[in-house]
C-alpha positions as CSV (number, residue, x, y, z in Angstrom):
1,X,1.7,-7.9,3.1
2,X,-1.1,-8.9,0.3
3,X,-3.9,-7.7,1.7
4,X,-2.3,-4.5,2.2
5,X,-0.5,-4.2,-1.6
6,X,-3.6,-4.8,-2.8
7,X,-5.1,-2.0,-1.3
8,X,-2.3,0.8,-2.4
9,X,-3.8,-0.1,-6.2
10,X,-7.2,0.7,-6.0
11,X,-7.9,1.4,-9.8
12,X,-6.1,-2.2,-10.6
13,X,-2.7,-3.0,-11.6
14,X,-0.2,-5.9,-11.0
15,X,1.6,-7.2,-7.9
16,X,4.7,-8.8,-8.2
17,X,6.3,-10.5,-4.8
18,X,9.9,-11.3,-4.8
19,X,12.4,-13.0,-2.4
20,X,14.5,-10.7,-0.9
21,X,17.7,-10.4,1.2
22,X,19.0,-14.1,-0.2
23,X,15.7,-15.7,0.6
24,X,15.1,-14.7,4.0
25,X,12.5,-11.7,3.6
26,X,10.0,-10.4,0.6
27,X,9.4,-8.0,-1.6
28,X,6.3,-7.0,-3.2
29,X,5.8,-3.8,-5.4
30,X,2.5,-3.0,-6.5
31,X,2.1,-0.6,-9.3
32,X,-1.1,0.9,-10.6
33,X,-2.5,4.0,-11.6
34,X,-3.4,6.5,-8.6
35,X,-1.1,3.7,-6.3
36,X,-0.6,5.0,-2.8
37,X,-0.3,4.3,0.9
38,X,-2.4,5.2,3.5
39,X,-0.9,7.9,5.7
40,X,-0.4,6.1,8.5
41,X,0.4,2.8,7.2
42,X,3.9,3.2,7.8
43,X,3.6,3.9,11.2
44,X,1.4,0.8,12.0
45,X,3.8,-1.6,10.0
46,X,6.6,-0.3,12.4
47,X,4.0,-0.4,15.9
48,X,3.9,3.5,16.1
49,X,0.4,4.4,15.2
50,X,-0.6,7.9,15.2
51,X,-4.4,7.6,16.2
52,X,-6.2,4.9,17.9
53,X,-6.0,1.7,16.3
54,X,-9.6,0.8,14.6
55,X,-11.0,-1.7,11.6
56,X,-9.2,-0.1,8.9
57,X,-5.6,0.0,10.6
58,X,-5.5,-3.7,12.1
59,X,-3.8,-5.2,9.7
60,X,-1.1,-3.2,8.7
61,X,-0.9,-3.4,12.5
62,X,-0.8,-7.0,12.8
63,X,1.2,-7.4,10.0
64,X,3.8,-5.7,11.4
65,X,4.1,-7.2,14.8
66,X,3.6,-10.8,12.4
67,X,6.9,-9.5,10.7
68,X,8.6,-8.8,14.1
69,X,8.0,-12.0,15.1
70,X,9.2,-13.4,12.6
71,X,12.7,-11.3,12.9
72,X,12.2,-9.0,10.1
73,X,12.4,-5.6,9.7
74,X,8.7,-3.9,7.6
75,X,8.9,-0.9,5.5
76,X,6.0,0.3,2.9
77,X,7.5,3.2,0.5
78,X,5.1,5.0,-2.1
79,X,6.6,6.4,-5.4
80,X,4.5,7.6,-8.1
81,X,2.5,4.8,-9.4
82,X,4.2,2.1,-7.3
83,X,4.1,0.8,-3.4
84,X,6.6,-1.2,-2.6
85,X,6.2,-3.4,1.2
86,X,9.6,-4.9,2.2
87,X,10.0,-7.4,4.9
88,X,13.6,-8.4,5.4
């Protein structure tokens, strides 16, 4: 979920990660100018990509199934100058 806040900000910013749902998930919001999410980020997070799966979407990919395994529901939402990645 790091690796793939850090690349929503890729003129700098901060990332802050926060417990989430009483402890059991996360939450980490990455604000910065120009922050945004890849198009089909979402869609890998959740196991549906839209195109073939190559070296750029493996690990919002593996992330995702990581986060299933895990029990916990992934979501990525862009607004403005923030991402925020949910895993609860």
């Amino acid at each position: 979920m790091l690796l793939i806040a850090v690349g929503t900000i890729p003129r700098g910013g901060t990332i802050t990660v926060d417990p989430a749902d009483g402890g059991k998930g996360f939450k980490i919001v990455a604000a910065g100018l120009n922050a945004r999410l890849a198009e089909a980020t979402a869609g890998l997070l959740v196991g549906s990509p839209a195109h073939p799966v190559d070296a750029h979407a493996i690990q919002p990919l593996y992330t995702g199934i990581l986060a299933r395994d895990c029990g916990l529901a992934i979501s990525a939402v862009a607004e403005r100058d923030m991402v925020t990645v949910t895993a609860l």
